[in-house]
Jmol script that loads the backbone (N, CA, C; Angstrom):
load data "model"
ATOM      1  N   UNK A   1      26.370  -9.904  -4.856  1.00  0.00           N
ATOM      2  CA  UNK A   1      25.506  -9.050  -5.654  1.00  0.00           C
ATOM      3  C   UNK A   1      25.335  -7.713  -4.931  1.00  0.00           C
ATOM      4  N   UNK A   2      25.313  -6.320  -5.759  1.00  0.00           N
ATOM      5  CA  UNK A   2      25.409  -5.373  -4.983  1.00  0.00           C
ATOM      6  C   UNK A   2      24.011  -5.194  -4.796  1.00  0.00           C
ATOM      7  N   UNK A   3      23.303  -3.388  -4.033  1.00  0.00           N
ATOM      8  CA  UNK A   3      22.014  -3.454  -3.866  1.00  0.00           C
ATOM      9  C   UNK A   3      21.467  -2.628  -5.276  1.00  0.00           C
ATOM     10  N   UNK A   4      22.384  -2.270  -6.130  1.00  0.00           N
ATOM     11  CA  UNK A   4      21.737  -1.902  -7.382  1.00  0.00           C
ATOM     12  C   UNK A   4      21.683  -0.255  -7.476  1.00  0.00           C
ATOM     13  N   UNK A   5      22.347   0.191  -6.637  1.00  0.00           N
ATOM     14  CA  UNK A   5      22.424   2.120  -6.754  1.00  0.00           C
ATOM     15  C   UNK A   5      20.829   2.625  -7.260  1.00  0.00           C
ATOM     16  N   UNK A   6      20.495   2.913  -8.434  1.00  0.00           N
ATOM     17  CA  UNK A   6      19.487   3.615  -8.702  1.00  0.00           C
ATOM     18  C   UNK A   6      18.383   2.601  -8.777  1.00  0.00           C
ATOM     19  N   UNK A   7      18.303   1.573  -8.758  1.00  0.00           N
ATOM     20  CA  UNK A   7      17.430   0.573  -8.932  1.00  0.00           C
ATOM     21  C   UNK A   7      16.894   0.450  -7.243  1.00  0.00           C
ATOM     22  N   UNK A   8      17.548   0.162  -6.125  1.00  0.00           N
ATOM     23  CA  UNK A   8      17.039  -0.082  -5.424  1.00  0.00           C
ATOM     24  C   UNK A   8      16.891   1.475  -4.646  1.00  0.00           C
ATOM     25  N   UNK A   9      17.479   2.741  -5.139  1.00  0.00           N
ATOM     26  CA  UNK A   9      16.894   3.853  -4.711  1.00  0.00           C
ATOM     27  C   UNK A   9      15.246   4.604  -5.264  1.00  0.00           C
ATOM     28  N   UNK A  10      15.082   3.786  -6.020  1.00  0.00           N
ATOM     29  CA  UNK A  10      13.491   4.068  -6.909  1.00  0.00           C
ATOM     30  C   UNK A  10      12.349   2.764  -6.051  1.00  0.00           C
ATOM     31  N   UNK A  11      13.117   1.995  -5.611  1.00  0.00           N
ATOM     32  CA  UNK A  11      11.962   1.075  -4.843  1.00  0.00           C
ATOM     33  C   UNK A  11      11.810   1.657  -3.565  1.00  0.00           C
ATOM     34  N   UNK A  12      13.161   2.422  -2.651  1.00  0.00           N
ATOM     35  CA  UNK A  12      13.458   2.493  -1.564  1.00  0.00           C
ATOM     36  C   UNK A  12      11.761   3.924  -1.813  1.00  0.00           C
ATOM     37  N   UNK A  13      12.559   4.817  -2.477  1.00  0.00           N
ATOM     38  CA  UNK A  13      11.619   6.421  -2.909  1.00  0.00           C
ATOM     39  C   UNK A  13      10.099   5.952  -3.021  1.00  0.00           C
ATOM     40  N   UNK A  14      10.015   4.792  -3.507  1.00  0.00           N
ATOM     41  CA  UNK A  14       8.717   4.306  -3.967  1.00  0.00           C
ATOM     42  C   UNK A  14       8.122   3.917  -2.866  1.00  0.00           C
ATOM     43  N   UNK A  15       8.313   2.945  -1.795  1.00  0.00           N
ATOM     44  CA  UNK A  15       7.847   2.409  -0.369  1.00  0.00           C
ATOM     45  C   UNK A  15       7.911   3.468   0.267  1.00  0.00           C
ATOM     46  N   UNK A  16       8.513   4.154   0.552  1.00  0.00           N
ATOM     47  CA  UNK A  16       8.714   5.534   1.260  1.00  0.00           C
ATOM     48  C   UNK A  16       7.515   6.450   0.966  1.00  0.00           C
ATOM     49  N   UNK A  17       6.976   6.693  -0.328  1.00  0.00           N
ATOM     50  CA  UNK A  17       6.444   7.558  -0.307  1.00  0.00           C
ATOM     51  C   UNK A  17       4.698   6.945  -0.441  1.00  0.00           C
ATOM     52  N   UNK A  18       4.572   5.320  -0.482  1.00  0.00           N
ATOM     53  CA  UNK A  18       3.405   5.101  -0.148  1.00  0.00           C
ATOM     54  C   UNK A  18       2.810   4.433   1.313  1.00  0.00           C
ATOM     55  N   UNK A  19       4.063   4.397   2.078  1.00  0.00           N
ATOM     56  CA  UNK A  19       4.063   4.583   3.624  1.00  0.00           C
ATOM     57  C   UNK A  19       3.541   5.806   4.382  1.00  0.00           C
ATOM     58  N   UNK A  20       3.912   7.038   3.800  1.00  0.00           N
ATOM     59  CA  UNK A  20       4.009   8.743   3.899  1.00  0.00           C
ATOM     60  C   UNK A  20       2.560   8.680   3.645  1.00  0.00           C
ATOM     61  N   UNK A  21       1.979   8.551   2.468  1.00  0.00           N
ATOM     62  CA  UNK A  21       0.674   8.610   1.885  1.00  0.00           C
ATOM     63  C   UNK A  21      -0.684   7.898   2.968  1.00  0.00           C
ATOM     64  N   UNK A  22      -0.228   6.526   3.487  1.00  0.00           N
ATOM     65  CA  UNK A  22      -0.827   6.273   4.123  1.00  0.00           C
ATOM     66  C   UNK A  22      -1.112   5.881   5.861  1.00  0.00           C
ATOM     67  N   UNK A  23       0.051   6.563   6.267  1.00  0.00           N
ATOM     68  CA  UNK A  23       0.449   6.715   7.310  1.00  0.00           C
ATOM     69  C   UNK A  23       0.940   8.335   7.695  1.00  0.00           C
ATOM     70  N   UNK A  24       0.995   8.637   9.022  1.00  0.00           N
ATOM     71  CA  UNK A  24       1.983  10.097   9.248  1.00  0.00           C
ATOM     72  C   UNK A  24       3.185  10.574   9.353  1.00  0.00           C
ATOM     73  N   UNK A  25       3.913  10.023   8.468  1.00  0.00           N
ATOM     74  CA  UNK A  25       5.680   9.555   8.213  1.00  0.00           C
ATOM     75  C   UNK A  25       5.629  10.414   7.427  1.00  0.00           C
ATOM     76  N   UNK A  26       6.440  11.218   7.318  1.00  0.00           N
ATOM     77  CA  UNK A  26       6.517  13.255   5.968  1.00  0.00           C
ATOM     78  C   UNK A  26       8.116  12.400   5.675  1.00  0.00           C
ATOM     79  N   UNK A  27       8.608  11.164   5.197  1.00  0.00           N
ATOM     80  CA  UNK A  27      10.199  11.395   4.528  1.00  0.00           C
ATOM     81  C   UNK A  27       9.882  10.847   3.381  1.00  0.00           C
ATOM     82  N   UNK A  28      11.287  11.369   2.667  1.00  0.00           N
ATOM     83  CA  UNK A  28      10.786  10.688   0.844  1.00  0.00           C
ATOM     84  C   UNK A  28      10.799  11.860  -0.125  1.00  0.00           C
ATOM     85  N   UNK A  29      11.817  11.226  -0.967  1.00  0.00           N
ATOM     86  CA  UNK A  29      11.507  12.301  -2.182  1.00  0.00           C
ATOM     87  C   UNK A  29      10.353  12.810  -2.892  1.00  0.00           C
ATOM     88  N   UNK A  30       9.674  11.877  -2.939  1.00  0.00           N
ATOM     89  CA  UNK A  30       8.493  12.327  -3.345  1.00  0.00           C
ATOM     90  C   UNK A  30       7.883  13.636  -2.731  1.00  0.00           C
ATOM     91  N   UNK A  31       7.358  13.634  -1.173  1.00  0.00           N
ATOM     92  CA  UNK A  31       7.284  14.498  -0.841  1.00  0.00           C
ATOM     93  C   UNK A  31       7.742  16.202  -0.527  1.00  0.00           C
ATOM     94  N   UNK A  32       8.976  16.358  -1.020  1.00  0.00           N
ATOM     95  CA  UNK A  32       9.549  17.364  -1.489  1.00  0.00           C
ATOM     96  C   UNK A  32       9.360  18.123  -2.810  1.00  0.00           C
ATOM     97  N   UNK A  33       9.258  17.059  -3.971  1.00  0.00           N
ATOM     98  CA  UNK A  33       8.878  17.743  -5.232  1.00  0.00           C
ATOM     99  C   UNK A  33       7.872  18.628  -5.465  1.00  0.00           C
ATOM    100  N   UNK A  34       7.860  19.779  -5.465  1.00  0.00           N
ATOM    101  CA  UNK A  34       6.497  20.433  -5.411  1.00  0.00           C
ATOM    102  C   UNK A  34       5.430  20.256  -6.678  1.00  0.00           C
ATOM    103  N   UNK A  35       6.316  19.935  -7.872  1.00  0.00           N
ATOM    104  CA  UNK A  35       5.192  19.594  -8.780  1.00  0.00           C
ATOM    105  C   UNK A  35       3.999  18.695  -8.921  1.00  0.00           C
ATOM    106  N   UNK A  36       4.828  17.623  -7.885  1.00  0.00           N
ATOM    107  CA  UNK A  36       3.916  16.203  -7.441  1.00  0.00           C
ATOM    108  C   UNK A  36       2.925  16.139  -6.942  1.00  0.00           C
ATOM    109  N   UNK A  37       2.802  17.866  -5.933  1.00  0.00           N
ATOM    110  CA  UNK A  37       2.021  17.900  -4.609  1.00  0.00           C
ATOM    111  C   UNK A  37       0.152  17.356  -5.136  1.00  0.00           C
ATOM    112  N   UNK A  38      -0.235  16.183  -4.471  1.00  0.00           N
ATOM    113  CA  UNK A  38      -1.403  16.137  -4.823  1.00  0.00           C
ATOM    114  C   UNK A  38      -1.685  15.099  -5.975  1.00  0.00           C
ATOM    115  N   UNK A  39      -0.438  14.462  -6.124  1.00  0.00           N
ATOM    116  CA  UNK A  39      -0.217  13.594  -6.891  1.00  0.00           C
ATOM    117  C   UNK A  39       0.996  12.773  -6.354  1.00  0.00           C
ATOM    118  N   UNK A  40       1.360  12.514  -5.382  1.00  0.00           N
ATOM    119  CA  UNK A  40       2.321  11.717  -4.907  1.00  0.00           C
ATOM    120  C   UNK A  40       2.077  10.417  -4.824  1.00  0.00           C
ATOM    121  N   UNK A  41       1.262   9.789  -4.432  1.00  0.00           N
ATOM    122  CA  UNK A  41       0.511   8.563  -4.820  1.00  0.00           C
ATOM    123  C   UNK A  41       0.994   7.880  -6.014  1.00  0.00           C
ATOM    124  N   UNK A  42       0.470   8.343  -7.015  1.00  0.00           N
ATOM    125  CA  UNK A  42       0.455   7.950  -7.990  1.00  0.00           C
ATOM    126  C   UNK A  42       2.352   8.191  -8.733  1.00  0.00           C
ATOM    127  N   UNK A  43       2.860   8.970  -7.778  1.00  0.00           N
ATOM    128  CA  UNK A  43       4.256   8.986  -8.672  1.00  0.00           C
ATOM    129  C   UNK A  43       5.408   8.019  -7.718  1.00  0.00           C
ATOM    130  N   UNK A  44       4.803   7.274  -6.188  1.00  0.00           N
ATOM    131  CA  UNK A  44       5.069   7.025  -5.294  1.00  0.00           C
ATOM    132  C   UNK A  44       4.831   5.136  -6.177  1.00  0.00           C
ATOM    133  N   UNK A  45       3.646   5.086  -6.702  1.00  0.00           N
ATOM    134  CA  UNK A  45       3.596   3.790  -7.861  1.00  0.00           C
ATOM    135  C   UNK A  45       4.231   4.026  -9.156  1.00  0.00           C
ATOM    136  N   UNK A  46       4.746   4.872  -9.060  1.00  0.00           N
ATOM    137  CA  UNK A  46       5.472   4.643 -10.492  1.00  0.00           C
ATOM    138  C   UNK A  46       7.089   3.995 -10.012  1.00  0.00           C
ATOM    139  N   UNK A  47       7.544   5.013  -9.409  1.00  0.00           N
ATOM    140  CA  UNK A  47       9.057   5.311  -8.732  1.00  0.00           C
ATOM    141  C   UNK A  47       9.049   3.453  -7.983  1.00  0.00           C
ATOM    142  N   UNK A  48       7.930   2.680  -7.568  1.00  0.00           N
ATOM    143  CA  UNK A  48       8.038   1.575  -7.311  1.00  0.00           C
ATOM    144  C   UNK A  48       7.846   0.172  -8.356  1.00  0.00           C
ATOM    145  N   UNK A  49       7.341   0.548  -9.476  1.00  0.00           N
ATOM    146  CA  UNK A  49       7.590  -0.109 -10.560  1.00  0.00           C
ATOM    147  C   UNK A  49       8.473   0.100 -11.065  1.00  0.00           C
ATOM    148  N   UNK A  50       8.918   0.856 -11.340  1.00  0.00           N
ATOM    149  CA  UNK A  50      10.516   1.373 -11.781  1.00  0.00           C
ATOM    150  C   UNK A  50      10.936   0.820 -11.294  1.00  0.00           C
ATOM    151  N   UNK A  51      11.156   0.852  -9.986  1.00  0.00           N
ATOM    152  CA  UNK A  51      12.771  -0.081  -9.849  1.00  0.00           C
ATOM    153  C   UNK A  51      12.291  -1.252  -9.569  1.00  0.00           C
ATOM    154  N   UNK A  52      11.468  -2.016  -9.790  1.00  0.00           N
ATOM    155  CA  UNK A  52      10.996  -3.422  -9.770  1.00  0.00           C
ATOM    156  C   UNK A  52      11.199  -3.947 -11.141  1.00  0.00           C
ATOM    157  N   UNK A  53      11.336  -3.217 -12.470  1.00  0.00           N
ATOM    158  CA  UNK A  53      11.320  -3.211 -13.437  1.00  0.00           C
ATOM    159  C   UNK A  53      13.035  -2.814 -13.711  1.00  0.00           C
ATOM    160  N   UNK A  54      13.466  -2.021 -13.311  1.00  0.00           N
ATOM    161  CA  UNK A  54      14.851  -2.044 -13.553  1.00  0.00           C
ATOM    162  C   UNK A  54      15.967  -3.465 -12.950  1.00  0.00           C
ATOM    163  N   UNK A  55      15.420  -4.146 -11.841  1.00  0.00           N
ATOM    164  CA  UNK A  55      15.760  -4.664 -11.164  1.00  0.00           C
ATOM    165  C   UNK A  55      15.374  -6.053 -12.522  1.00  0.00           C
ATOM    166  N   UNK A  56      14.642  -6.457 -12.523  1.00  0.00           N
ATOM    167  CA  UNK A  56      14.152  -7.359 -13.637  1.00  0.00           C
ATOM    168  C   UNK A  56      15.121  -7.239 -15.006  1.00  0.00           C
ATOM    169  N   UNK A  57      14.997  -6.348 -15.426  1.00  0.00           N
ATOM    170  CA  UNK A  57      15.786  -6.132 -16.508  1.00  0.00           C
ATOM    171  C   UNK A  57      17.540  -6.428 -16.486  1.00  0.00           C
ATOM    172  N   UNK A  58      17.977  -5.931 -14.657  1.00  0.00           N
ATOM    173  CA  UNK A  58      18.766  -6.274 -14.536  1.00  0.00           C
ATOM    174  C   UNK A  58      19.407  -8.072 -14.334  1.00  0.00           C
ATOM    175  N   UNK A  59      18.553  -7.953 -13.835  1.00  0.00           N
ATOM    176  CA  UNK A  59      18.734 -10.081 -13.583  1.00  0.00           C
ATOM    177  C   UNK A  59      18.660 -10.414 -14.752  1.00  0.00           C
ATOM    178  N   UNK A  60      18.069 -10.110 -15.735  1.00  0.00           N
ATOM    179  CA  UNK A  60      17.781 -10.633 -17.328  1.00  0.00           C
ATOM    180  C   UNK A  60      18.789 -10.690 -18.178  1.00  0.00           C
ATOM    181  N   UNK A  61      19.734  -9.464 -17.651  1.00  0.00           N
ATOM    182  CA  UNK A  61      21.260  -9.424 -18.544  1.00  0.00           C
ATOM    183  C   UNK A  61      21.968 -10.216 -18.061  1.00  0.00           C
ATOM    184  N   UNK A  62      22.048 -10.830 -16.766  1.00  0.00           N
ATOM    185  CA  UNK A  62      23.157 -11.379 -16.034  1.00  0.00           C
ATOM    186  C   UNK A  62      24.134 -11.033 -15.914  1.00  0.00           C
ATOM    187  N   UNK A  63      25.115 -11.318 -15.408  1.00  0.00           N
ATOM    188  CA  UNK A  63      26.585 -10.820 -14.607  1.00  0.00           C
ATOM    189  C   UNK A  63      27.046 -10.066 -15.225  1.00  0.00           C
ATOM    190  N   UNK A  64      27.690  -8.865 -15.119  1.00  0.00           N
ATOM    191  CA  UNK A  64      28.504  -8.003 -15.670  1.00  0.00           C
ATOM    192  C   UNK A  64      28.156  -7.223 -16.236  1.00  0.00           C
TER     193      UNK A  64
END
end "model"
wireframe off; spacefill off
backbone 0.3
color backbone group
């Protein structure tokens, strides 16, 4: 099974950026977007349901 390209890059973006949030770690897309600024949190839980949710959807289709 592979690690899922955009699926497990939206969980990776997602842990990343609520590590950053609550710790002093500055990496992560999130933190670059300037529109986000002040709202990263909350887009840091999205970007981690997302790919928890893509990932789901994916197991649901099965192989291929």
């Amino acid at each position: 099974m592979r690690a899922g390209g955009p699926r497990f890059l939206a969980v990776v973006q997602g842990v990343a950026g609520l590590v950053g949030e609550f710790t002093d770690l500055r990496w992560g897309l999130v933190r670059r977007i300037g529109f986000l600024d002040g709202h990263a949190l909350y887009a840091s839980v999205a970007l981690l349901v997302l790919g928890v949710a893509l990932f789901a959807a994916a197991e649901s289709r099965g192989p291929g």
